[in-house]
MIZAKE-929051 format. One line per 2 residues: for each residue x, y, z of N, C-alpha, C, O. Coordinates in steps of 0.05 Angstrom, whole numbers, always signed. Each point is the difference from the previous one (the first is absolute). Example, Ala and Ser with C-alpha at 12.3 -4.5 7.8 and 13.67 -1.06 7.14 Angstrom:
2
+264:-114:+156:-18:+24:+0:+18:+24:+0:+21:+0:+13; -28:+21:-27:+16:+24:+1:-15:+22:+14:+10:+22:+4;
This chain:
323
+1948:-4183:+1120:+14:+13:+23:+18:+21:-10:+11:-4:-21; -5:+33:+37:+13:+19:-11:+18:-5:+4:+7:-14:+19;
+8:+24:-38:+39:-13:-3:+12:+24:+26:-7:+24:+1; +20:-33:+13:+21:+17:+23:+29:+6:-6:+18:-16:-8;
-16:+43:+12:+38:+0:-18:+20:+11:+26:-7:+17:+16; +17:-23:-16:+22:+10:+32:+21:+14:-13:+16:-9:-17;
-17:+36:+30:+22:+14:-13:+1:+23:+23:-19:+5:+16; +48:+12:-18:-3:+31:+12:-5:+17:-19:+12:+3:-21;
-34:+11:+33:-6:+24:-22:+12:+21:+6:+3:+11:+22; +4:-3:-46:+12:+31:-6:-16:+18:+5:-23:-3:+6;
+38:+27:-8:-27:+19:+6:-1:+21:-31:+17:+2:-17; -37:+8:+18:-3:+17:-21:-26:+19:-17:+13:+21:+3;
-25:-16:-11:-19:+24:-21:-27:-3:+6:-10:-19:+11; -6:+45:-21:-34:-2:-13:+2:+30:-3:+15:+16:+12;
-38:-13:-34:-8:+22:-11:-24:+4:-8:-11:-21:-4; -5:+41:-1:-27:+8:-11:+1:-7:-28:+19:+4:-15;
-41:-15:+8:+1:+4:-32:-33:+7:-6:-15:+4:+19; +8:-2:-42:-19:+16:-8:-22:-32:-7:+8:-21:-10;
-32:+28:+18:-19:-17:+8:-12:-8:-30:-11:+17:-13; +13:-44:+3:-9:-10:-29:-23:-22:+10:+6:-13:+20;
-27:+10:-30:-22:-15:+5:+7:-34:-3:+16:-6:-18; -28:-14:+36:+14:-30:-11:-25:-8:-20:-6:+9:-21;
-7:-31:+36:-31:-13:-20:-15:+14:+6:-12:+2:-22; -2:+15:+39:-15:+11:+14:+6:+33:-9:+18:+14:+10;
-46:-1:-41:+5:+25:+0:+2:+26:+17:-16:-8:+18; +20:+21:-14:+3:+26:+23:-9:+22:-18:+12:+10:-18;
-45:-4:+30:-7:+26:+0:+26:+28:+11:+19:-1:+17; -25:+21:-31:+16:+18:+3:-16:+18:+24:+12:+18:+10;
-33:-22:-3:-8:+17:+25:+3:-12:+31:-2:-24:+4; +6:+42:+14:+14:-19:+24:-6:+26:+18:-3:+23:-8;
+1:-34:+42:-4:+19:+13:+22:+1:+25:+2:-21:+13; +15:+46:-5:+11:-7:+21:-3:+6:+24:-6:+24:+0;
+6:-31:+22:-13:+7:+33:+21:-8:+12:+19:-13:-8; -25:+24:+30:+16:+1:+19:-17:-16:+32:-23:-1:+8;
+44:-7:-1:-4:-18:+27:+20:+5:+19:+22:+0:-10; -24:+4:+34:+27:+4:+29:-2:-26:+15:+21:-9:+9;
-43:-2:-4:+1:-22:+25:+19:-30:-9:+3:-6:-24; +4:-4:+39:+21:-24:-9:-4:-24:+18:-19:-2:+16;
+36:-13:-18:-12:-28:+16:+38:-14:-8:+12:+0:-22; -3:-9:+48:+20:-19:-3:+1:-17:+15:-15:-2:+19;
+41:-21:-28:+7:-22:+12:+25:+1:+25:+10:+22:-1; -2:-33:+15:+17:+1:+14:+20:-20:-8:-8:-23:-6;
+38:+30:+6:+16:-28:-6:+22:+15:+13:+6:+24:+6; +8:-57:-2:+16:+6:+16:+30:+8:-18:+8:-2:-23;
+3:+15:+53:+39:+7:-16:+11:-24:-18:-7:-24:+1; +31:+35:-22:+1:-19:-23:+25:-14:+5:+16:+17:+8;
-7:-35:-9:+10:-21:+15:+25:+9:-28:-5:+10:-22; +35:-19:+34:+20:+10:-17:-10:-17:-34:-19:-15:-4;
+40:+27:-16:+3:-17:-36:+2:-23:-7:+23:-2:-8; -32:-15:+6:+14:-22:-14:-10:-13:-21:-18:+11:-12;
+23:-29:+6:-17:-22:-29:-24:+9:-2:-15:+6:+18; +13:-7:-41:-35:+7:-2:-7:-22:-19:+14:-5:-20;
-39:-11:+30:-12:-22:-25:-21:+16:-13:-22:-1:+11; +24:+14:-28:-20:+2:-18:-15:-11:-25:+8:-12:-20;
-39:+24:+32:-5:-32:-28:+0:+16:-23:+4:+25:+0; -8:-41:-25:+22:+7:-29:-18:+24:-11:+11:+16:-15;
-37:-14:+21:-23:+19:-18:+14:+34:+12:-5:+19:-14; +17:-18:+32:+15:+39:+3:+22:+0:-13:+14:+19:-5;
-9:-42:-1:+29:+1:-18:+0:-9:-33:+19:-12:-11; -49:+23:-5:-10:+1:-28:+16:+25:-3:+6:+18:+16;
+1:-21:-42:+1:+27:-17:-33:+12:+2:-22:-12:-2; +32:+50:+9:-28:+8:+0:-13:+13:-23:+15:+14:-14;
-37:-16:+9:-6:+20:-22:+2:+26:+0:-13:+14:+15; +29:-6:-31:+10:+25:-4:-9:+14:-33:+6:-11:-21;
-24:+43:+23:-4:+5:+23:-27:-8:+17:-19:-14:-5; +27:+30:+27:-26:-24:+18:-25:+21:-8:-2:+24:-6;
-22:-55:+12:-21:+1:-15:-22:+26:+28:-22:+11:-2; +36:-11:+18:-9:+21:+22:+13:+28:+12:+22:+8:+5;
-52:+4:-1:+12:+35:+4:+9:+4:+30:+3:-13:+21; -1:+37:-31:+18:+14:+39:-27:+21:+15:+8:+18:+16;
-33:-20:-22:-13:+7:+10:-31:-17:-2:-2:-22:-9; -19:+38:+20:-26:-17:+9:-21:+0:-20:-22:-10:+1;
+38:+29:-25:-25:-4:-22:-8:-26:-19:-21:-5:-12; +56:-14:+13:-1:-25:-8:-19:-20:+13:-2:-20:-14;
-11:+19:+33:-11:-18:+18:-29:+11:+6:-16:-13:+15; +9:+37:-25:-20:+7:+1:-11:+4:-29:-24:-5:-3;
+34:+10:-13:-6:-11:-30:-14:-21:-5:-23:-3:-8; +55:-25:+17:-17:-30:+4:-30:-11:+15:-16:-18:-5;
+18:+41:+27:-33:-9:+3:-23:+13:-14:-24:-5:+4; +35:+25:-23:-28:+15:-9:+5:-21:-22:-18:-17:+4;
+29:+9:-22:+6:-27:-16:-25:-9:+8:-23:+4:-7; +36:-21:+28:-13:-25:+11:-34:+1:+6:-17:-17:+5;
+17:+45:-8:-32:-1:+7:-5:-3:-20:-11:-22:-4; +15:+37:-17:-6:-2:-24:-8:-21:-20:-13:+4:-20;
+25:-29:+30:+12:-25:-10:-25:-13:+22:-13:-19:-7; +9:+31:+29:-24:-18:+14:-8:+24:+12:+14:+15:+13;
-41:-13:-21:-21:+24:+6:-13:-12:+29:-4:+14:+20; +0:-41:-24:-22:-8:+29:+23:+3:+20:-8:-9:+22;
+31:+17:-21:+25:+6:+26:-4:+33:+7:+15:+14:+13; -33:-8:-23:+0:+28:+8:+5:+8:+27:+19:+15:+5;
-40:-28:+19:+3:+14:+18:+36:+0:+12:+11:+19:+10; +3:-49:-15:+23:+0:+0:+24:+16:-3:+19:+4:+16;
-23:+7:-49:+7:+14:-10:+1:+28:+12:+19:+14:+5; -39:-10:-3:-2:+37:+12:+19:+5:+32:+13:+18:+8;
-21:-49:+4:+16:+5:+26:+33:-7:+1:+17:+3:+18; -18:-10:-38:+31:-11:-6:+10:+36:-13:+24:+4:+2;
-33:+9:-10:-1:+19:-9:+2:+27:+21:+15:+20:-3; -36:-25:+25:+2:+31:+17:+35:-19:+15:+11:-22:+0;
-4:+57:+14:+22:-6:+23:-11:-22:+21:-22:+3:+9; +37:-22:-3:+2:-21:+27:-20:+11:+18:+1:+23:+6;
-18:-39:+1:-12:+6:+21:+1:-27:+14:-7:-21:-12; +19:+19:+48:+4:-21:+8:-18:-15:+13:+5:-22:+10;
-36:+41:-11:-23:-18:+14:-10:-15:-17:-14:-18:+8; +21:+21:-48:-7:-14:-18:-5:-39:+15:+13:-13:+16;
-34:+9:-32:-6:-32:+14:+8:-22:-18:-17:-17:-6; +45:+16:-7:+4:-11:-27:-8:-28:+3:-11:-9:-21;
+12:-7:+40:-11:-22:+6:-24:-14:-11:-4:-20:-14; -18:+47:+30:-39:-2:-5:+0:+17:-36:-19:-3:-15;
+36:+15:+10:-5:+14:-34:+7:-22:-18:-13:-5:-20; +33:-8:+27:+9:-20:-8:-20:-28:-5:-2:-12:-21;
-9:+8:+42:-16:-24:+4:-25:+7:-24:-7:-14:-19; -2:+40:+28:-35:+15:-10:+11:-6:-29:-18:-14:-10;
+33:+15:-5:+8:+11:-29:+6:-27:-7:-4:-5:-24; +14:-19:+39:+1:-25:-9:-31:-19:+2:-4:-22:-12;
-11:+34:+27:-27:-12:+7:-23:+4:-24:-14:-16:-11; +16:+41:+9:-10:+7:-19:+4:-1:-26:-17:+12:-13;
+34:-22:+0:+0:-14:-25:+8:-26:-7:+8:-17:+15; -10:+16:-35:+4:-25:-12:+18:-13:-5:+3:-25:+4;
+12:+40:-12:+32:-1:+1:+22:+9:+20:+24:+1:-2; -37:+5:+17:+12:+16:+24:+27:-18:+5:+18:+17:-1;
-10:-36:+6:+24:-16:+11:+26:+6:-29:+24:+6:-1; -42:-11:-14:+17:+13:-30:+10:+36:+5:+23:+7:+8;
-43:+10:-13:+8:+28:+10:+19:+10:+18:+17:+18:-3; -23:-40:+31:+18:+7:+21:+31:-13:-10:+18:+12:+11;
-11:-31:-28:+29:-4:-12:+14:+18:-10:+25:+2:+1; -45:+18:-14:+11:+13:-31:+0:+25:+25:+12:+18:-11;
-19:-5:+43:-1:+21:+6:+31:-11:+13:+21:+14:-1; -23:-36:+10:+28:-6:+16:+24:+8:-22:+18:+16:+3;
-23:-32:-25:+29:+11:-19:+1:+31:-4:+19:+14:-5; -44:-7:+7:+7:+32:-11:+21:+11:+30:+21:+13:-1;
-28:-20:+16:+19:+0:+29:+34:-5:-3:+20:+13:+3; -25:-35:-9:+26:-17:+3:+25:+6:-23:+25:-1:+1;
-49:+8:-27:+26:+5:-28:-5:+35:-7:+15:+10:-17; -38:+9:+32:-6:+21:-8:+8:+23:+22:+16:+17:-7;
-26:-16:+32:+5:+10:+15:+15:-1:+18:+15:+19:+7; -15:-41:+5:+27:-4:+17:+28:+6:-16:+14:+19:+7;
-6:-34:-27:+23:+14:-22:+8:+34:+0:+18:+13:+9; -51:-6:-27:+7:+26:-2:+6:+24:+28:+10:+22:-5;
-18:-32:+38:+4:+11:+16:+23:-7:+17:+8:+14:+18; +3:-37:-26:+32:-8:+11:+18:+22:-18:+19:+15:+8;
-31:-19:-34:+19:+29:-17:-2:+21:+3:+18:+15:-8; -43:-5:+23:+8:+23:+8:+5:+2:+29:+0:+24:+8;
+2:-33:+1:+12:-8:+34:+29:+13:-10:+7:+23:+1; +9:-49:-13:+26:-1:-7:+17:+31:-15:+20:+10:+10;
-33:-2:-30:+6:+21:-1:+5:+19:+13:+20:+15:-2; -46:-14:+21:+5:+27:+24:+22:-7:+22:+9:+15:+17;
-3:-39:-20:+21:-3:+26:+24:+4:-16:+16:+13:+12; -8:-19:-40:+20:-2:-12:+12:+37:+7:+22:+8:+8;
-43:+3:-13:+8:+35:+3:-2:+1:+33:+6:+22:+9; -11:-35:+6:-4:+10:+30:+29:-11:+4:+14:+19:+6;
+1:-43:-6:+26:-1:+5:+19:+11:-18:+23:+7:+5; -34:-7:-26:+25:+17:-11:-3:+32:+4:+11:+16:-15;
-25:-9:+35:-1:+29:+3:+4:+2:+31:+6:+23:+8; -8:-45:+12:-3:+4:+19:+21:-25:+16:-6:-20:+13;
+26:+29:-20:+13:-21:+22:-2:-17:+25:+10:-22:+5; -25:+38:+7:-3:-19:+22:-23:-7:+9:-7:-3:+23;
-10:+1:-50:-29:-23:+7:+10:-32:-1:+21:-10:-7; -43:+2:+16:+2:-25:+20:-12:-18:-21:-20:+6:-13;
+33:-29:+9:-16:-26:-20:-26:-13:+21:-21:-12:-2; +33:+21:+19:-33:-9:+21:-25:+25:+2:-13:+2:+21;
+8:+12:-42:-21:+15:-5:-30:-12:-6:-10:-6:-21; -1:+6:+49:-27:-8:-6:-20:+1:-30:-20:-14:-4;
+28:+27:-8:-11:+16:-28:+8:-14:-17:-14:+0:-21; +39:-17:+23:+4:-16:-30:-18:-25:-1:-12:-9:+19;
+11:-3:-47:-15:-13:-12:+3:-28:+10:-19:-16:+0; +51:+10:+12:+11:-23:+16:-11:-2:+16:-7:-24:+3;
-4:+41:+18:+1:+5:+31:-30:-8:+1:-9:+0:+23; -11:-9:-47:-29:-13:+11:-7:-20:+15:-19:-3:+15;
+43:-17:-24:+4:-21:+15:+29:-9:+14:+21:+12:-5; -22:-28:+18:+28:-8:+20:+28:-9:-22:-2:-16:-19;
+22:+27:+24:+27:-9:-15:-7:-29:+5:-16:-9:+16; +36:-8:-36:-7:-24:-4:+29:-7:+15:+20:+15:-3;
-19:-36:+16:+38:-14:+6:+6:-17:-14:-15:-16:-13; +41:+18:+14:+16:-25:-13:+14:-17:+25:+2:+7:+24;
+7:-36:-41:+1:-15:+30:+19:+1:+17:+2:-12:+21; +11:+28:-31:+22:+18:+31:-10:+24:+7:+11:+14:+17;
-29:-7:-28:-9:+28:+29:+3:+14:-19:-3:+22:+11; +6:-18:-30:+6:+31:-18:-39:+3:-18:-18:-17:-5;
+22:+41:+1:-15:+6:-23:-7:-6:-23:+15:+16:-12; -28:-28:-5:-3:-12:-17:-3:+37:-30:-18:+12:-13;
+41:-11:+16:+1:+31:-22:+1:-8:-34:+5:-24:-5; -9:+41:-17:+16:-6:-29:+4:+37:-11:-14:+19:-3;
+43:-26:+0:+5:+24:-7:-12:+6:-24:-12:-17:-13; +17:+46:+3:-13:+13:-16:+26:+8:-25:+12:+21:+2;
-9:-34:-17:+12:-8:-21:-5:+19:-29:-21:+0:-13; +43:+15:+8:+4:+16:-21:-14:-13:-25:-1:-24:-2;
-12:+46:-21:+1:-20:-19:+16:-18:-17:-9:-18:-14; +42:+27:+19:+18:-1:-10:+8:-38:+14:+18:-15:-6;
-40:+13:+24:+20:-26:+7:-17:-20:-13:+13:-21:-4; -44:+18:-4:-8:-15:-20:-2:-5:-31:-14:-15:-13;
+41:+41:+2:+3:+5:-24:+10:-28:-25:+5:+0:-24; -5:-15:+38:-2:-41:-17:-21:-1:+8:-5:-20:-12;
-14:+24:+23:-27:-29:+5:-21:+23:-9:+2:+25:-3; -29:-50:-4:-22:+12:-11:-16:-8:+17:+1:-21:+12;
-24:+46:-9:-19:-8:+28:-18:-21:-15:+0:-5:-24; -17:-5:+44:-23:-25:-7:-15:+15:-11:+0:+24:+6;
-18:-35:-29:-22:+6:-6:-30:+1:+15:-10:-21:+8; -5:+48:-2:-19:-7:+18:-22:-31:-9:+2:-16:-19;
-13:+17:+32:-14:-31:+0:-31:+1:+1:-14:-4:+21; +0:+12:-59:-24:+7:+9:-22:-23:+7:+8:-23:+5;
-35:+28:-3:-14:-22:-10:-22:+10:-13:-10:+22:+5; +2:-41:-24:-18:+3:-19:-19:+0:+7:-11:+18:-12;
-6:-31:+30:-19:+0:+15:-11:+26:+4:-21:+5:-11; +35:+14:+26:-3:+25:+17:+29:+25:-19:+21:+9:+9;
-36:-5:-35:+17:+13:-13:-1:+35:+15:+19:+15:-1; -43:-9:+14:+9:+30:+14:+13:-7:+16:+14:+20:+3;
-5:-42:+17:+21:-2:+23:+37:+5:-2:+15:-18:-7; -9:+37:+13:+29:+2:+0:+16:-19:-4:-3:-14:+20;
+20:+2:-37:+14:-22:+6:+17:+0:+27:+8:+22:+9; -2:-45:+2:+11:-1:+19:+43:-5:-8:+12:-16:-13;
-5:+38:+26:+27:+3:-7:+21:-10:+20:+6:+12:+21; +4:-32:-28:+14:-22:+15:+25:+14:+16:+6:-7:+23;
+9:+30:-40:+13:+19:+9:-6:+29:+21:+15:+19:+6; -46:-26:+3:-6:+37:+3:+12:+6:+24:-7:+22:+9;
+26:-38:+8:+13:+10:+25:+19:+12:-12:+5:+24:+2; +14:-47:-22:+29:+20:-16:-8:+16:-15:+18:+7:-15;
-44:+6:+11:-3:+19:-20:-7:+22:+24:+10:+22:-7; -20:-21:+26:-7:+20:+8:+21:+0:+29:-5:+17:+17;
+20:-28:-13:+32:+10:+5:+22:+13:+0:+14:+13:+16; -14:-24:-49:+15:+6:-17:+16:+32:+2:-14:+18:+9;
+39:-13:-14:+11:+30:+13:-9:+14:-23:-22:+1:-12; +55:+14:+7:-1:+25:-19:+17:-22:-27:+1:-24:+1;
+9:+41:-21:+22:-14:-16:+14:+2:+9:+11:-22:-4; +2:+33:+18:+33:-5:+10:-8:-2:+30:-23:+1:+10;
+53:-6:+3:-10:-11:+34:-8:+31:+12:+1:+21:-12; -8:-27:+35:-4:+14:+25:+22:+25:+2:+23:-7:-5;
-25:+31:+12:+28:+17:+1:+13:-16:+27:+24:-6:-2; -40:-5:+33:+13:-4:+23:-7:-30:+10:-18:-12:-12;
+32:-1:+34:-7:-12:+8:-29:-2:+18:-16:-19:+0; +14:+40:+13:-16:+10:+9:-27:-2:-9:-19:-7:+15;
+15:+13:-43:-23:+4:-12:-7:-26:-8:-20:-13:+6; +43:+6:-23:-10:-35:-4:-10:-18:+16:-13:-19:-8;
+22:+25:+44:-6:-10:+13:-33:+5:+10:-13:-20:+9; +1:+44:-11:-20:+3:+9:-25:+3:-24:-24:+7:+2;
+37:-14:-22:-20:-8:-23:-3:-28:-2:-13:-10:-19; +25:-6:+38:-1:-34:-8:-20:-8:+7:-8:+13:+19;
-11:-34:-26:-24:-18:+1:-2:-8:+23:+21:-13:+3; -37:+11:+23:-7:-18:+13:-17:-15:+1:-22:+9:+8;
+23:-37:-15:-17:-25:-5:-30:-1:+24:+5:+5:+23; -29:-10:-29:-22:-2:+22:-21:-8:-18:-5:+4:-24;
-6:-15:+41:-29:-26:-9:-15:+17:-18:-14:-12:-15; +13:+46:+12:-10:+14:-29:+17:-16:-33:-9:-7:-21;
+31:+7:+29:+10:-9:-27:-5:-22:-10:+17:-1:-18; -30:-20:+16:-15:-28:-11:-33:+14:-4:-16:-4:-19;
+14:+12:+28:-25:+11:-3:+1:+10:-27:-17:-9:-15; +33:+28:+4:+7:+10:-24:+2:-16:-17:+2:+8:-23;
-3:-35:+26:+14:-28:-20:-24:-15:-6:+2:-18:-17; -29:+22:+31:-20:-19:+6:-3:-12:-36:-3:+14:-19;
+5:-38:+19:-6:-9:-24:-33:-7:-8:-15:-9:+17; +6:+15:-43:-33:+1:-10:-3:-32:+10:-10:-3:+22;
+14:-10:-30:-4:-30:+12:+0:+7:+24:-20:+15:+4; +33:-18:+13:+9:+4:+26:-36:+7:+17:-18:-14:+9;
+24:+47:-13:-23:+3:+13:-29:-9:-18:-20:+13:+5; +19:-27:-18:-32:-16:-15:-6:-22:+22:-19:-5:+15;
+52:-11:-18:-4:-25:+25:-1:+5:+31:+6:-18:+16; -12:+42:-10:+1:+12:+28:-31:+2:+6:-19:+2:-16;
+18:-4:+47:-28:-1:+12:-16:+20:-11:+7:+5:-23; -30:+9:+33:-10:+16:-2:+0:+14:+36:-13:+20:+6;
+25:-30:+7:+0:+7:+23:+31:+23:+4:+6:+21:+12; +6:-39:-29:+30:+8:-3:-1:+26:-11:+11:+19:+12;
-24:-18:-36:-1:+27:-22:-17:+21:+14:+8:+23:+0; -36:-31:+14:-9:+23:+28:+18:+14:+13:+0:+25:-1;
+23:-43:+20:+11:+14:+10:+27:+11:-20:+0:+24:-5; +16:-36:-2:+15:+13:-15:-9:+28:-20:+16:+18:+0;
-35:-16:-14:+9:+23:-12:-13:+23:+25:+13:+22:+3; -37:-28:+15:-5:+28:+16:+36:+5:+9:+8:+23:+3;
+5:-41:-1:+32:+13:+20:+14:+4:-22:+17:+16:+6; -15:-23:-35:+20:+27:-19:-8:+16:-4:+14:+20:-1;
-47:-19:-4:-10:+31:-1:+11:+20:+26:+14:+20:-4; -21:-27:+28:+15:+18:+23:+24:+5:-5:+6:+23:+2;
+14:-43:-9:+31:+2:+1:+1:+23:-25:+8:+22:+6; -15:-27:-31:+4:+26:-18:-14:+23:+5:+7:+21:-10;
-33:-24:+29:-6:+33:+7:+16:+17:+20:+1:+25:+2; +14:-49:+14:+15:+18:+19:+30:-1:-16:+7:+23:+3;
+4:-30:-11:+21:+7:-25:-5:+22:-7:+18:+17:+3; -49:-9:-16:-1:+21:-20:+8:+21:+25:+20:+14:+0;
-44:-16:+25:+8:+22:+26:+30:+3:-2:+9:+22:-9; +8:-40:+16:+28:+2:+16:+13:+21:-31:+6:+23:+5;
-4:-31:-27:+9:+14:-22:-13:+33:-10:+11:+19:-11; -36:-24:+19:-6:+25:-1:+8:+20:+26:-3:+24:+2;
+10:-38:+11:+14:+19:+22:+30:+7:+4:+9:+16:+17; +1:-27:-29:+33:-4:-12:+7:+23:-21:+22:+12:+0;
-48:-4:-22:+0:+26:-8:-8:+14:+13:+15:+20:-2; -33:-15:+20:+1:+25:+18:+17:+4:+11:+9:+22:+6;
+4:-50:+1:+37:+18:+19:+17:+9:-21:+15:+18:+5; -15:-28:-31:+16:+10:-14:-4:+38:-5:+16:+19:+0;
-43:-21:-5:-5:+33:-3:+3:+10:+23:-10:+23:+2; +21:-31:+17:+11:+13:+29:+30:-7:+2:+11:-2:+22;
+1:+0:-43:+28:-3:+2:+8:-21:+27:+14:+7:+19; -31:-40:-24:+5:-17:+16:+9:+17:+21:+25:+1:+3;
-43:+14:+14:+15:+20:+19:-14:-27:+30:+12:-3:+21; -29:-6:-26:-13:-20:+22:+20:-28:+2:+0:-16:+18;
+14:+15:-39:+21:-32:+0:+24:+14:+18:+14:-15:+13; -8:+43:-12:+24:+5:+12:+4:+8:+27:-10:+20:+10;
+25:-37:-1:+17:-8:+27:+2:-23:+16:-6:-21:-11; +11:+20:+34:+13:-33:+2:-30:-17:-4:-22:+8:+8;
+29:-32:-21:-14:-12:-2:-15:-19:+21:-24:-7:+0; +46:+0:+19:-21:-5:+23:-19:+14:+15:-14:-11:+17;
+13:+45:-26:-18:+14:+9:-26:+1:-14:-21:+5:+12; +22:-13:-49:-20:-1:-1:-16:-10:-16:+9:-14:-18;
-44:+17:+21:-19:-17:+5:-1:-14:-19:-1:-24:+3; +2:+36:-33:+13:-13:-27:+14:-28:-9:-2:-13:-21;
+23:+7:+52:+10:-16:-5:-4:-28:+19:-6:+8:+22; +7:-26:-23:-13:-23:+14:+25:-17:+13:+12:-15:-16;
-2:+17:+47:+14:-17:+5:+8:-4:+25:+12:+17:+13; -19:-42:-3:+2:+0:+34:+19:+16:+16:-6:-11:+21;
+18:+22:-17:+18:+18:+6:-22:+34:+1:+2:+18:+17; -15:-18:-33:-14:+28:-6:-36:-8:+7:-17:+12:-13;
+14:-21:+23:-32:-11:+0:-6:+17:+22:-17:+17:-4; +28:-17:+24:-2:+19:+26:-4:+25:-2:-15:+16:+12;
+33:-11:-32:+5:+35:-3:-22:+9:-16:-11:+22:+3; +6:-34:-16:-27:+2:-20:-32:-1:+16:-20:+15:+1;
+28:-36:+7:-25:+5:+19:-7:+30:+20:-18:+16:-2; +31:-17:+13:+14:+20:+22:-12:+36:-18:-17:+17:+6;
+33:-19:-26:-5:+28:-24:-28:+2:-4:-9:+23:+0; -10:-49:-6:-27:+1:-1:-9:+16:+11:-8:+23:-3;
+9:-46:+24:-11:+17:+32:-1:+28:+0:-23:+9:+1; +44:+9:-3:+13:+22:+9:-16:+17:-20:-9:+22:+3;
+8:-41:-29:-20:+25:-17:-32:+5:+2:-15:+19:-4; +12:-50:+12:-25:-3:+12:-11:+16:+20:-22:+11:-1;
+42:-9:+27:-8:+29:+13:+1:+26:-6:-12:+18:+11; +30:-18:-35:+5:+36:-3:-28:+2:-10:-13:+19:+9;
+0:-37:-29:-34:+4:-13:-18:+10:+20:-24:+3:-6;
């Protein structure tokens, strides 16, 4: 059972660092594309501060520096890897490869590519971790980065930005109504502790080890704190049913259905293709001088929050007719 620690969290840091390979080598060729369409969740207004139980794995020392980049060539590397390492995943591979396409049938590609071999229930494990320790990672880091420069450049963006990496799934509560957050912690405040050692297995020596820390590693701030309150505040973690997912242990999913692993990996593959969309569109506002994040935020469409659902709708419309 995971250990639970009750404390108030402070607020504080994260920073870019330069992308170092973990078990899993990284080809140096990578391709980058671009995507606009997005997909969000709805949640509701955030209920005032208080206690936060957090469980003890966001509160590891993280590895520093972190083992992931601030852009999409890290995660597209890992799959030209991965083909490499399994040639019969091709067709996989190539589609994991072009830009998102949302009529993709990951479900029926999924099933065809397990039917057809021999090993297929084996393959489909080793595509889920490339997910869980390869891509999803490397596209939370570059999520994080681009927001780190969007609030520190832009004051009055909204932590409720459909586009962040949080916002795939529903904020999590705590049992008085608040948010289940973990701030983002200078390196300077784990300067005594040493992070966990990743956790390989011998079995499946091309598989990433699984890193017991990779929420406090890819949190993790700058070396020194935050310049504002402000910023620390809108760089902090919001907890949601993606983050265990990141933790899946090799045992874990061996002793899991085959019904389970069907549906589970077709829905991380979606969740990291529309990640890659929402982030690749976070640099296009950036090369527009976040000129689309600016003004009130209940006006716009960007941002997700009952209070603004109307108005958004309403703006559709209106452009819908000017077409």
């Amino acid at each position: 059972m995971e250990a639970l620690i009750l404390l108030f969290v402070p607020q504080t840091p994260r920073t870019p660092n330069q992308h170092t390979p973990t078990a899993m080598a990284q080809p140096t060729t990578g391709r980058s594309m671009r995507a606009t369409s997005t997909l969000s969740i709805v949640v509701s207004t955030p209920p005032p501060e208080g206690p936060q139980i957090i469980p003890s794995h966001y509160l590891l020392a993280p590895t520093l520096p972190r083992p992931f980049g601030n852009d999409l060539e890290g995660a597209l590397d890992g799959i030209l890897e991965f083909g490499r390492i399994f040639p019969e995943m091709r067709a996989i591979v190539e589609t994991l490869l072009k830009e998102p396409d949302t009529t993709t049938n990951w479900p029926l590609l999924i099933k065809e590519m397990w039917d057809s071999h021999p090993l297929g229930r084996g393959l489909m494990e080793e595509l889920l971790f490339l997910v869980t320790r390869c891509l999803l990672p490397e596209q939370i880091s570059h999520n994080r980065a681009l927001l780190y420069r969007l609030y520190s450049n832009h004051r009055g963006a909204s932590v409720r930005l459909i586009l962040r990496y949080d916002m795939l799934r529903e904020w999590h509560h705590q049992p008085r109504g608040t948010f289940a957050v973990v701030d983002s912690l200078s390196h300077a405040a784990f300067a005594n502790m040493q992070p966990p050692a990743p956790i390989s297995n011998p079995k499946h020596p091309y598989r990433r080890p699984l890193m017991p820390n990779i929420w406090a590693t890819l949190i993790v701030g700058q070396p020194t704190d935050y310049p504002t309150r402000r910023l620390s505040d809108a760089m902090r973690h919001h907890v949601t049913d993606l983050d265990k997912c990141l933790l899946l242990r090799d045992e874990e999913v061996a002793e899991r259905s085959d019904a389970w692993l069907l549906s589970m990996l077709p829905m991380l593959i979606l969740q990291w293709q529309l990640l890659r969309k929402n982030t690749m569109r976070l640099e296009d506002m950036e090369v527009g001088d976040w000129e689309e994040l600016k003004g009130r935020a209940d006006e716009l469409e960007w941002v997700r929050d009952p209070r603004n659902k109307e108005i958004v709708e309403e703006r559709k419309v209106h452009k819908t007719r000017r077409r």
